[in-house]
BALOBA-1460 file (C-alpha; in Angstrom, 3 decimals):
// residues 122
<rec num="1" residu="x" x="273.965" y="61.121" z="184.984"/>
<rec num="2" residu="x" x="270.326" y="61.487" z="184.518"/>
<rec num="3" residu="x" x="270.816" y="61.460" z="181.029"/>
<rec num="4" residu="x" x="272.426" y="58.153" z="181.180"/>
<rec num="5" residu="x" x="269.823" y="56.331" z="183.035"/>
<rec num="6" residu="x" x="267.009" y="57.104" z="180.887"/>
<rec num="7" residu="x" x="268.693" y="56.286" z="178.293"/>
<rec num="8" residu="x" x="269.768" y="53.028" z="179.953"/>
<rec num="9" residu="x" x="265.617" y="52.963" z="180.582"/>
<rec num="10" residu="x" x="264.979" y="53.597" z="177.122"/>
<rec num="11" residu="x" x="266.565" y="50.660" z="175.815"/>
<rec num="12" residu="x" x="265.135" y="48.186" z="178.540"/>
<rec num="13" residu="x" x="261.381" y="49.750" z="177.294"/>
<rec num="14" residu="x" x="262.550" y="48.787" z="173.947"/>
<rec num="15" residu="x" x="263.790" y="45.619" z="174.692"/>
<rec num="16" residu="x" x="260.881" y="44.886" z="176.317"/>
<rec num="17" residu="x" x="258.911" y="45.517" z="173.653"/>
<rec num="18" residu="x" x="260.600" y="43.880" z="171.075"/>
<rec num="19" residu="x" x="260.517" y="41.226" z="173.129"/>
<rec num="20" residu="x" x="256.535" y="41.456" z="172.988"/>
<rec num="21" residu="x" x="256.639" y="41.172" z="169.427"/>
<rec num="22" residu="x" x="259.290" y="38.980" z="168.434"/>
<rec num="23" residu="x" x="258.302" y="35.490" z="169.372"/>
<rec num="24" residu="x" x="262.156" y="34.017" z="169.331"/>
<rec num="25" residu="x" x="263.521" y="36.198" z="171.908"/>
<rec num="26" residu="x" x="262.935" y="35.838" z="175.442"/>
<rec num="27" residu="x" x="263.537" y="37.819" z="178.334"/>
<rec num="28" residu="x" x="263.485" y="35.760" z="181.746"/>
<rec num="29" residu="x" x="262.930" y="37.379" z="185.206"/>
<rec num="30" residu="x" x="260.767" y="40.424" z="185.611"/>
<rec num="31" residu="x" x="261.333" y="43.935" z="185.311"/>
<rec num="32" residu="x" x="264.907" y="43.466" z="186.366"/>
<rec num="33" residu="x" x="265.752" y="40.972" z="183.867"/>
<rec num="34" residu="x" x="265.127" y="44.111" z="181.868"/>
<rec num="35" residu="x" x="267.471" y="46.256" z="183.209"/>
<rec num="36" residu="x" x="270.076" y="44.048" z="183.435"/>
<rec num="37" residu="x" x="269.833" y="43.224" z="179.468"/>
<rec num="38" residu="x" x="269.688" y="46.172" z="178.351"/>
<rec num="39" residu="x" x="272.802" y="47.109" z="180.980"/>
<rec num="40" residu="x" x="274.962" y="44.153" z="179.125"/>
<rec num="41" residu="x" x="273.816" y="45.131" z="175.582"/>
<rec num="42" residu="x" x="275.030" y="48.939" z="176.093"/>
<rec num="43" residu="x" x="278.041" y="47.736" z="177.279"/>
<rec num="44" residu="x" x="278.518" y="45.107" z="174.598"/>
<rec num="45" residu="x" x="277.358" y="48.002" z="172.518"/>
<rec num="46" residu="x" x="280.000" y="50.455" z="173.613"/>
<rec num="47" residu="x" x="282.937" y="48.107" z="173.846"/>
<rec num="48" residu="x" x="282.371" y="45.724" z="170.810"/>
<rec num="49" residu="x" x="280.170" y="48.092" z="168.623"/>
<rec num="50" residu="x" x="282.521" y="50.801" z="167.441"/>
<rec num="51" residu="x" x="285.351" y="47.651" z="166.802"/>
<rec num="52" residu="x" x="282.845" y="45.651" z="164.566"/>
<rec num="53" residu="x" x="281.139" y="48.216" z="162.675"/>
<rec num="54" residu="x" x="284.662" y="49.463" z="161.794"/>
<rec num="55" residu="x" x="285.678" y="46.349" z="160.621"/>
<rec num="56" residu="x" x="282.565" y="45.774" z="158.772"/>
<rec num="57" residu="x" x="282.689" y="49.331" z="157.276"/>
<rec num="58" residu="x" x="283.580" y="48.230" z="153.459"/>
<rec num="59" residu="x" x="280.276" y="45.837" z="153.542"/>
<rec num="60" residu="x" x="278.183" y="48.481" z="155.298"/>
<rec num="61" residu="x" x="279.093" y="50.961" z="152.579"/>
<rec num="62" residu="x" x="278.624" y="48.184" z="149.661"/>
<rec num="63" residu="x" x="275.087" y="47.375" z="150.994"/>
<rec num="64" residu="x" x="273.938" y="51.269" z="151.474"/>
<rec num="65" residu="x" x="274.082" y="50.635" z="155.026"/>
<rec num="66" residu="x" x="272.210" y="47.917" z="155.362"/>
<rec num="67" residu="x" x="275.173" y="45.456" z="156.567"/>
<rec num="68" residu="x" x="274.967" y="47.878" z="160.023"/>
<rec num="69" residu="x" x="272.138" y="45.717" z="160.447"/>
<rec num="70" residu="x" x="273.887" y="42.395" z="160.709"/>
<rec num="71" residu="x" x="276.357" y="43.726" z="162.741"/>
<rec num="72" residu="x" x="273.746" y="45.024" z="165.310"/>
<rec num="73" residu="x" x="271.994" y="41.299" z="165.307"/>
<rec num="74" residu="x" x="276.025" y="40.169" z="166.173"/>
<rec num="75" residu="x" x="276.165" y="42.658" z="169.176"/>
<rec num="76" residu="x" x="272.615" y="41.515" z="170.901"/>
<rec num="77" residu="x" x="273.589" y="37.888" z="170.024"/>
<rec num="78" residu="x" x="276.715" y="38.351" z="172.123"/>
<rec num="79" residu="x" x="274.866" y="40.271" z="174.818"/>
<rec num="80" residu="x" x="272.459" y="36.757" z="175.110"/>
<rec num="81" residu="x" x="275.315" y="34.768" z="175.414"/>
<rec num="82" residu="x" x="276.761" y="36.898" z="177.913"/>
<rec num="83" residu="x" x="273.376" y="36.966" z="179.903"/>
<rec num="84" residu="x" x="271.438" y="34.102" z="181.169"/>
<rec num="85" residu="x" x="268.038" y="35.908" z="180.796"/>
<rec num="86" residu="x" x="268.466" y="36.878" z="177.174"/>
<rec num="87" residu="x" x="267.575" y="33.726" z="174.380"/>
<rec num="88" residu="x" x="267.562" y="34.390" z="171.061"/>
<rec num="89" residu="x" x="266.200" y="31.072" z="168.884"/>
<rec num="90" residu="x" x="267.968" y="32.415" z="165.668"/>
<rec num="91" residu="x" x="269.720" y="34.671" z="163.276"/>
<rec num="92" residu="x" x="266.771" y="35.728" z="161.683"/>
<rec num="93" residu="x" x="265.177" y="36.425" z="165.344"/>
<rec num="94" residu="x" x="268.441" y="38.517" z="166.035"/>
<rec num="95" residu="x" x="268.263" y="40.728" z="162.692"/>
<rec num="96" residu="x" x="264.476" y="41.410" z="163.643"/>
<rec num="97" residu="x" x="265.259" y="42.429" z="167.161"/>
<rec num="98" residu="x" x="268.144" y="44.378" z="166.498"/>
<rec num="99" residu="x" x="265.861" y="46.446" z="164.151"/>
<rec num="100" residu="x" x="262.750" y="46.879" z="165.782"/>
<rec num="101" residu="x" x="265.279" y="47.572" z="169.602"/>
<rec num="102" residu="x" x="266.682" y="50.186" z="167.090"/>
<rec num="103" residu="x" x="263.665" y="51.594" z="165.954"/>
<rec num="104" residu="x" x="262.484" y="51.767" z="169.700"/>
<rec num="105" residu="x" x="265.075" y="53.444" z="170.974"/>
<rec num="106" residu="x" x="265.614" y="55.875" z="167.858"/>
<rec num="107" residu="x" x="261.855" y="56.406" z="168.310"/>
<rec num="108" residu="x" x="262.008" y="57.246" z="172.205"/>
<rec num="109" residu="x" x="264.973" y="58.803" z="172.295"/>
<rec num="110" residu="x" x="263.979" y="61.434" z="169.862"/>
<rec num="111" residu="x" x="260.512" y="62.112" z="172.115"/>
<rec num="112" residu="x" x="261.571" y="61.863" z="175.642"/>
<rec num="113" residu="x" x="264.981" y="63.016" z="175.375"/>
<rec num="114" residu="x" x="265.021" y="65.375" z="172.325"/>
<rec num="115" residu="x" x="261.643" y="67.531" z="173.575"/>
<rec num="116" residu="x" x="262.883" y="68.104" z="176.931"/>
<rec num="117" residu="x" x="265.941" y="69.874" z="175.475"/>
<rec num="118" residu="x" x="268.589" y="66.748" z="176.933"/>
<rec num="119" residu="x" x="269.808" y="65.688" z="173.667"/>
<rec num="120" residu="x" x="272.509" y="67.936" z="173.227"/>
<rec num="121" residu="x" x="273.711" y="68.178" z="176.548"/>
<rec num="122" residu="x" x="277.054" y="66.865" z="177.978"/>
């Protein structure tokens, strides 16, 4: 359970500071605005994720990987339309938030959770 919520806290940091960078997507209502997001894009993540990556598996493998991308950019576009304190302007703001969110999270994951030995644990 611990696991889970820093995890969950993870991707509200990076959401929050993608946000910071990324002028086209907005995050509306404090801290918990935050947590919320980044509570609806897990779930979008774990429910819709696996489905749409599988069914864009043929492009993902035709484009090196890179199509993964695109799909990620679908998921957090659903997740704002789902939440009324997530606005994405654009695509384009979408792709660039999926991958710097992903390179967050990749990053603080691999610090805060793989150091302390929690990584591997069920």
């Amino acid at each position: 359970m611990q696991r889970f919520l820093i995890r969950w806290a993870i991707l509200a940091v990076a959401i929050a500071l993608t946000a910071k960078i990324v002028g086209g997507l907005k995050v509306t209502g404090g801290f918990w605005a935050y947590v919320w997001v980044a509570a609806i894009f897990g779930l979008v993540n774990a429910f819709l994720g696996p489905v749409l990556h599988l069914l864009a598996l043929p492009l993902t493998i035709l484009t090196l990987g890179l199509f993964a991308l695109i799909v990620n950019a679908v998921l957090l576009s659903i997740a704002a339309a789902i939440s009324s304190h997530l606005s994405i302007d654009g695509f384009a703001t979408a792709v660039w938030a999926a991958l710097l969110i992903s390179i967050f999270s990749m990053l603080m994951n691999r610090f805060l959770l793989d150091r302390q030995g929690w990584a591997h644990r069920r």
